[in-house]
N, C-alpha and C positions, 0 to 999 in steps of 0.2 A: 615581634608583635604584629609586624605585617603580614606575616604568612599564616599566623593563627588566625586573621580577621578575616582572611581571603576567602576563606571558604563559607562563614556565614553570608558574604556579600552575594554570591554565588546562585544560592537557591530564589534569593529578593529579584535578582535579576533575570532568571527564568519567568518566574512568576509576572512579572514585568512585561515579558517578550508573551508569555500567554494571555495576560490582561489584553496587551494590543493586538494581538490577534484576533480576540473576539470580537471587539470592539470596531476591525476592520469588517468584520463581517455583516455588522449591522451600519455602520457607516456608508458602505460603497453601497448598498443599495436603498438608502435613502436617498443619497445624494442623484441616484438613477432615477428614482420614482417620486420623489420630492413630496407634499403635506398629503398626498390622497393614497399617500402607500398604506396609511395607518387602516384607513377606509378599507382598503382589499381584502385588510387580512381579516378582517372582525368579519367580512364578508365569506369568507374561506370555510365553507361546509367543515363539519366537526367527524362526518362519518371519513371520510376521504383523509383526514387529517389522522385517526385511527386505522384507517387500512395501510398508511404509510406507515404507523409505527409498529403492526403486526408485519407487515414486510422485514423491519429492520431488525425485529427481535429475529426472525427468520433465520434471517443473514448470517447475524451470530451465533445463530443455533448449527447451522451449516457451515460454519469455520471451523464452529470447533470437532464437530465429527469426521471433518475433514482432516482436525489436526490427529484426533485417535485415531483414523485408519495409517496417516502417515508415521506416529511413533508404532502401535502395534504392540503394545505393551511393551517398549523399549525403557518408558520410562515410570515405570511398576502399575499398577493397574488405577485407571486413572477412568472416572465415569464422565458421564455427559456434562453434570454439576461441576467438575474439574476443571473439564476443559473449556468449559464455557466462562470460568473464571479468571483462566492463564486469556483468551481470548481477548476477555474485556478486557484486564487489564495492559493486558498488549497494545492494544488500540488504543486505550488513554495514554499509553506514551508517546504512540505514536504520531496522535494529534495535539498531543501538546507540547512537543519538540521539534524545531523547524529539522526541515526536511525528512521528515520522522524516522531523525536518526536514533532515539528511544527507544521504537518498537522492538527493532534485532535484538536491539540487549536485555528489555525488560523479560523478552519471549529466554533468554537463552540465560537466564538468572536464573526464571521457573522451572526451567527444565532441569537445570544442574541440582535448584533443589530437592530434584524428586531421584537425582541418582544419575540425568544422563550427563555425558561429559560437556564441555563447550564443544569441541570438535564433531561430537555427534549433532548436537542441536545446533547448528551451523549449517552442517549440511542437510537437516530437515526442514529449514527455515529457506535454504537454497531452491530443495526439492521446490516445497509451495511455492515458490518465485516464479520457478518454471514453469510449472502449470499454469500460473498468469501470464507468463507469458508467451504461451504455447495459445490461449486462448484469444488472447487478445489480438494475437497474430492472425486468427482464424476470421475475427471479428471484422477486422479494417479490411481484410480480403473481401469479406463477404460485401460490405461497406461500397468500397472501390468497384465491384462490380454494380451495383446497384446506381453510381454513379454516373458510370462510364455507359450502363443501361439507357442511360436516359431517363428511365421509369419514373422518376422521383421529381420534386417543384421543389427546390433547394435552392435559397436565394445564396448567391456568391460560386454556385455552381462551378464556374473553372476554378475557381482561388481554390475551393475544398476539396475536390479532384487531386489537384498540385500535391495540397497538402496529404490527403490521403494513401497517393501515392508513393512521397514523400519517404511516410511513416513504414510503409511497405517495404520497402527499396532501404532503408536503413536495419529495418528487423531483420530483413535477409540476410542484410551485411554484415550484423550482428551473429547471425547462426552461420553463416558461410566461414567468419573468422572464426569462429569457433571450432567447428568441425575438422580447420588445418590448423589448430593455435598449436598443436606441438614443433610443424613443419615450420611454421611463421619466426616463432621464440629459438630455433637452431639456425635461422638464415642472418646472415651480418646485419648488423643494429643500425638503424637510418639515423637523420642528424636527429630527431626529437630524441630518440631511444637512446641515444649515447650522452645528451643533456641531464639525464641522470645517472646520480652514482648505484654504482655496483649492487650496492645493498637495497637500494632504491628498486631496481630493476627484478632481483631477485624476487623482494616483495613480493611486486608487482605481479612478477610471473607465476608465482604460485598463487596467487589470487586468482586470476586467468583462467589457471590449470585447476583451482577449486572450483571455480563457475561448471567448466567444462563437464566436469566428473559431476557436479551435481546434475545438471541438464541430461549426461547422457545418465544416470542414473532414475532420472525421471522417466525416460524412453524405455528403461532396462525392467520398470517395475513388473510382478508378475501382470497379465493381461488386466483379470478381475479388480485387482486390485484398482489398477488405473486406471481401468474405465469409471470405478465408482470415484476417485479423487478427483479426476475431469468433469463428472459428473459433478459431481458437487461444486466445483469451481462456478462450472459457467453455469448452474442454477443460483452461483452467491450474485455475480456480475450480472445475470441478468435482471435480478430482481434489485439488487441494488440501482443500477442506472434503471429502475422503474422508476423511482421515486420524484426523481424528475419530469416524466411527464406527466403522472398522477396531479401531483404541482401545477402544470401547466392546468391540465383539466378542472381542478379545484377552482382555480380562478378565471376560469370561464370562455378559456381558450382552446384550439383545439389544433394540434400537430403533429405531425409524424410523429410514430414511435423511434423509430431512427435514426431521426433527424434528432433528437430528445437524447440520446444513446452518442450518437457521435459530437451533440456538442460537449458532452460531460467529456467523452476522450481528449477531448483537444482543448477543453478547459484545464483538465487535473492533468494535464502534458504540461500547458503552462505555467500551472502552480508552481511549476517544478523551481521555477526561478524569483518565488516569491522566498525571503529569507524568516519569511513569519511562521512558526509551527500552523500544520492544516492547508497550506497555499493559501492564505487569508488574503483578503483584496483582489489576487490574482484569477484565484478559480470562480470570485464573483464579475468581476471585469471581463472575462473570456466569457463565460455561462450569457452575460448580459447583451456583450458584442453580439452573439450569435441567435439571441433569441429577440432581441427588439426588432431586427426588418421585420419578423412576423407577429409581431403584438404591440400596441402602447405601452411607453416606458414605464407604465406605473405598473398595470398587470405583470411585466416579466420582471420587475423587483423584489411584488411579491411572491412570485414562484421561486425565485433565490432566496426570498429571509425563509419561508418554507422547509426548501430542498436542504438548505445550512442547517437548518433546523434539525432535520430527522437524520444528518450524514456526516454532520460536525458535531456541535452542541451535546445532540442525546450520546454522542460517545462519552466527549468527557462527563457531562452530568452523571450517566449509568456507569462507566467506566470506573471513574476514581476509588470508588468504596473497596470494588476489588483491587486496586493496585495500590491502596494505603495497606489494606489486609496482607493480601499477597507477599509484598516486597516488605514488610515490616517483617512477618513470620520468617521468610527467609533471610532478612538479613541478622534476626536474633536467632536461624539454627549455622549460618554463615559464620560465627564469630568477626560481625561486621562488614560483611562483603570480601575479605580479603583472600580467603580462599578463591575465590569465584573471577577476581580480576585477575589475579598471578596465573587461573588458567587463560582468563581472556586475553594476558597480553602473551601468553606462550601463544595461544592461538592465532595471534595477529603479528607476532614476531616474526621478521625476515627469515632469521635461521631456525624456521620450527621444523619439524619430518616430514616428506612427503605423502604421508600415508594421514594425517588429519582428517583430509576431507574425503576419507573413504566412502560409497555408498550408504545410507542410512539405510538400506533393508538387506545389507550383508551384517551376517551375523558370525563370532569368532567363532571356529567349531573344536567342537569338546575334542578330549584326546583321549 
């Protein structure tokens, strides 16, 4: 009887962990901006409040042509309606699953139900990663320069420098071990490496070796191609990180676009260590640190219930319909998901084939 009840408990408890989440969200910034928050927002221009959410619909329009250019009819002919639907509903996993660990799998359900394998929609899910992360890498450069410039009136100036740099010098280190992880994974195992077992380590290594193969498959795309998925990328991130200082402008403030742009990075860095789906609490707490030396604590609360507003919230509110639709359809052509997870855990299996996480725009050739 315990193990047939375990799984209704399950879903209550989610629902639970998303309740407080949102709840963190309008929490931490009341508790910042205390009874004259309520005042800001009524105060809060309605057109500016609309160009934020014509930006967001944007966004999403731009993922998902980003996600068609990257499958390429891999996973049968699939229109802009389509993908703008596997999209949302992607993102409502993703923000309502701590450390949205959701997303990958909602994204890589849809895909399988349209024909592509998990293996392939893994490493197309990889691919898009690296272009965020290709970009973002470009971003904190550009960032760091503008710092170390001078040019800029940035209050905490060394501290963020530090950190910027920081970010830099880790991403490197990040592509630098990559670029030798074959040579790394063939030299004798140090004490951490050898603290896991065998099967552990394998995992491990072919995980590694999947990143790698996806990344340099990102580099390997035709030219065209890739400049239009880059392109799209940093048209998604730049208008996203607008919304934040639109926000700040709304309520009557006025700062750097950049300044606006890197406190979202190093805010949504530190969500990372919030356990609540969306970085709840965390991404308002960092967003708030950083914007109160230049404004009154009430103005930069309401530029967070705002900013929460158009980059959390309107997810899962717009989100949800498509991922009750989506993920019901496929789990009634699924015969209940079970097909779908027996490839997923082939796919995440220690002993699975080396050839998995093949490129996503190699293709078998006929014979």
């Amino acid at each position: 009887m315990a193990e047939a009840s375990a799984p209704r408990r399950l879903p209550s408890a989610r629902w639970a962990w998303l309740a407080l989440a949102v709840s963190m969200t309008l929490i931490v910034p009341w508790l910042l901006g205390g009874r004259q928050l309520l005042g800001a927002l009524e105060r809060f221009p309605l057109d500016v409040l609309g160009l934020m959410l014509v930006l967001v619909v944007t966004c999403w329009n731009l993922n998902a042509l980003r996600l068609r250019l990257l499958l390429d009819g891999r996973a049968g002919r699939l229109g802009q309606g389509g993908a703008l639907g596997i999209e949302m509903a992607s993102k409502f996993a993703l923000c309502a699953t701590p450390g949205g660990s959701g997303g990958a799998v909602t994204l890589l359900a849809l895909l399988a139900g349209r024909g592509l394998p998990p293996s392939r929609g893994s490493a197309i899910f990889l691919v898009d990663q690296g272009c965020d992360m290709l970009f973002f890498v470009a971003m904190l450069a550009v960032l760091a320069g503008m710092s170390l410039g001078g040019n800029v009136d940035w209050p905490h100036q060394g501290l963020l420098t530090t950190a910027m740099l920081g970010l830099v010098g880790l991403m490197a280190l990040i592509m630098l071990t990559m670029l030798r992880l074959p040579r790394l994974l063939r030299r004798r195992p140090g004490w951490i490496w050898r603290r896991l077992s065998a099967r552990r380590r394998r995992w491990l290594s072919r995980r590694l070796l999947g990143s790698r193969r996806a990344l340099a498959a990102t580099l390997t795309l035709p030219p065209l191609r890739l400049s239009g998925v880059m392109g799209l990328c940093a048209a998604h991130w730049l208008l996203r990180y607008s919304l934040l200082y639109l926000a700040v402008l709304g309520i009557g403030q006025e700062v750097d676009w950049a300044w606006t742009f890197l406190t979202q990075m190093l805010a949504m860095a530190a969500s990372q260590m919030s356990v609540l789906p969306g970085g709840a609490g965390a991404a308002e707490l960092g967003v708030g640190a950083l914007l109160m030396p230049m404004m009154p604590a009430t103005q930069a609360a309401a530029a967070i219930v705002v900013w929460r507003l158009t980059t959390y919230h309107l997810y899962l509110i717009a989100g949800a319909p498509s991922f009750m639709v989506l993920m019901g359809r496929w789990w009634r052509r699924s015969s209940g998901g079970a097909n779908f997870m027996a490839s997923l855990r082939q796919l995440w299996s220690p002993t699975r084939h080396a050839g998995a996480n093949a490129p996503p725009c190699s293709r078998p050739r006929r014979r």
